[in-house]
Each structure stands twice: as C-alpha cells, then as structure tokens.
N, C-alpha and C positions, 0 to 999 in steps of 0.2 A: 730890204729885209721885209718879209712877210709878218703881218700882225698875226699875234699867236689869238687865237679864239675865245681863250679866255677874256680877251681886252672886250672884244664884241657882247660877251656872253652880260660881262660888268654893266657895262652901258645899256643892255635893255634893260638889267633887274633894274635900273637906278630909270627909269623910264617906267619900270611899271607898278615899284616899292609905294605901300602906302605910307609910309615913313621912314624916318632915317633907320633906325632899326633896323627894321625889317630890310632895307637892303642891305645892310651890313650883314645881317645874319645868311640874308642870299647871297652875298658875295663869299664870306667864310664857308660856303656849302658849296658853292660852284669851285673855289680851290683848290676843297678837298676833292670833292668830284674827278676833277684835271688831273691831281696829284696823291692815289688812295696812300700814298707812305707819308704824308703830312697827316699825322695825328693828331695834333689840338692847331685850330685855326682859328683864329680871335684879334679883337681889338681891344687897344687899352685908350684912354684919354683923359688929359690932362683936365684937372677940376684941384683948384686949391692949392696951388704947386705940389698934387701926389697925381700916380696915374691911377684912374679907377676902368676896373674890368667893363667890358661892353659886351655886344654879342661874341658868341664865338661856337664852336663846333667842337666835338673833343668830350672827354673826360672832366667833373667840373674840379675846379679851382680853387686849391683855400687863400688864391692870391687874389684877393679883390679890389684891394688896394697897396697899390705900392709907392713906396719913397723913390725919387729918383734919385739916390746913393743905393739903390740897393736891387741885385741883381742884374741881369742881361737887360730887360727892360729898361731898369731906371738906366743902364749905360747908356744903352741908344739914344735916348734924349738928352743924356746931360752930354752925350759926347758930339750929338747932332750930326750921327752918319747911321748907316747900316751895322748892325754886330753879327756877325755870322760866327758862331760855335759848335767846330767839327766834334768836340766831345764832352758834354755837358758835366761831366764827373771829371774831367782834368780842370775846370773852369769856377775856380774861388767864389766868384758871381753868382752862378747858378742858385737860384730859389728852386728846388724840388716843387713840382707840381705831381710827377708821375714817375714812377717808380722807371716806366718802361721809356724813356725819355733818353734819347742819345744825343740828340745834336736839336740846334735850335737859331733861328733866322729874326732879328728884331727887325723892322723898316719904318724909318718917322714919317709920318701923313704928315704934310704941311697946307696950310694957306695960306694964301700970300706970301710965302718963304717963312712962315711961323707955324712952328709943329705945334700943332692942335693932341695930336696921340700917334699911335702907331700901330704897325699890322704886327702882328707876333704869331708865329709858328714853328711845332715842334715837329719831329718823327724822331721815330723808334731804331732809327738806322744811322751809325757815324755816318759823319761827314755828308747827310743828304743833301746839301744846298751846294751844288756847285755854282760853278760862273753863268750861266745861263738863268738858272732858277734863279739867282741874285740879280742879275738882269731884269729878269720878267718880273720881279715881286716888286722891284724899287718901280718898274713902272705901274703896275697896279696899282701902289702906294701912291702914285702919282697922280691916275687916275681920280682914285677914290676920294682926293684931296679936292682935286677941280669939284666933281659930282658933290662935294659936299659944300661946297662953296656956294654951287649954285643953287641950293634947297633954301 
C-alpha cells in the first residue's frame, strides 16, 4: 500500500514546527488542505479528567472544554476507539458547534497506549468519513501521537 502524502507532509511540519502548537495547528491545516469538505479540524486534550480545545482550523468553538460523558468527543475517549457519525442531528451526543455541521469523525491520539486527546473533525456533508478517511485519520492519529511523544 502506497503512503498517502498527507503522512509525509505530517512528518516535515513536525521537523520544522517551533513548538507543539504550532505543528498541531500545521497539521489541522494540511488536513484540511487534503480534504477541503472537512470543515472544522482540531484537537482536543485531556487536562484534569475534561478534554480542553487545542489548535484547530474551522469556525471557532464554544466547546472549549468538555466532560468526557458528554458528546461525540467525550465518547471517544471514554469509549477508547474511533466514533465516526454519518449524521450529527440523528446522534443524542452531538454538542452543536455549527449550525452547518453534518457528520463528524473523533480519533484518540495515544502515547504509550494512553490517550493523551484526540483528533476531531467535522464537514458539512452526511456521511463524509468513509472507510478509507477512517483509515487514513486513525493513522495520522497515530502519527501525531509518536511525534508528540518525541518532543
């Protein structure tokens, strides 16, 4: 299987980022970049058992903080897999960020096998995350997890 570009792309920002930050916020931009119907791309991490908002790209957010009981976010952590929701208005969970918001991808960043936070991204479009983009995102998440490991 051929590395998708994005992987490559990951791995300089994280080689040229003058801090964590900042390659997070370069990584959330090269995503979207890849993928223009991924509308909010962002991080969340875990501080205090809540997750707090990190860099992200998108529309901003009155979710800065959340409980992990509450919403698509908090599921993916407390559930410790991927949550992929083909349509955010049939989905009880859903914390409203944007009106225009259809479907939504949560992925846990781990270290060492311990999720630190996770990658979260929306679009505008049901069911955008097929099997592939859930492929490629859990490896990015995976990515991002080593690179941050090593900082």
């Amino acid at each position: 299987m051929t590395e998708h570009p994005l992987l490559a792309d990951i791995s300089r920002a994280a080689d040229q980022a003058t801090d964590r930050d900042a390659f997070l916020l370069e990584t959330a931009g090269l995503i979207n970049r890849y993928f223009p119907h991924y509308t909010w791309v962002g991080f969340y991490f875990l501080k205090d058992g809540k997750l707090h908002v990190g860099p992200y790209i998108g529309k901003p957010t009155p979710h800065v903080v959340i409980d992990l009981d509450q919403g698509i976010c908090g599921a993916a952590v407390s559930r410790e897999e991927t949550v992929v929701v083909d349509d955010v208005n049939a989905d009880p969970r859903y914390l409203a960020c944007s009106l225009e918001t259809r479907s939504e991808i949560v992925i846990p960043i781990r270290i060492g096998g311990e999720i630190i936070g996770e990658l979260d991204i929306d679009s505008d479009r049901l069911a955008a995350f097929k099997a592939a983009d859930r492929e490629l995102l859990e490896r990015v998440s995976d990515l991002i997890g080593e690179i941050l490991e090593r900082q």
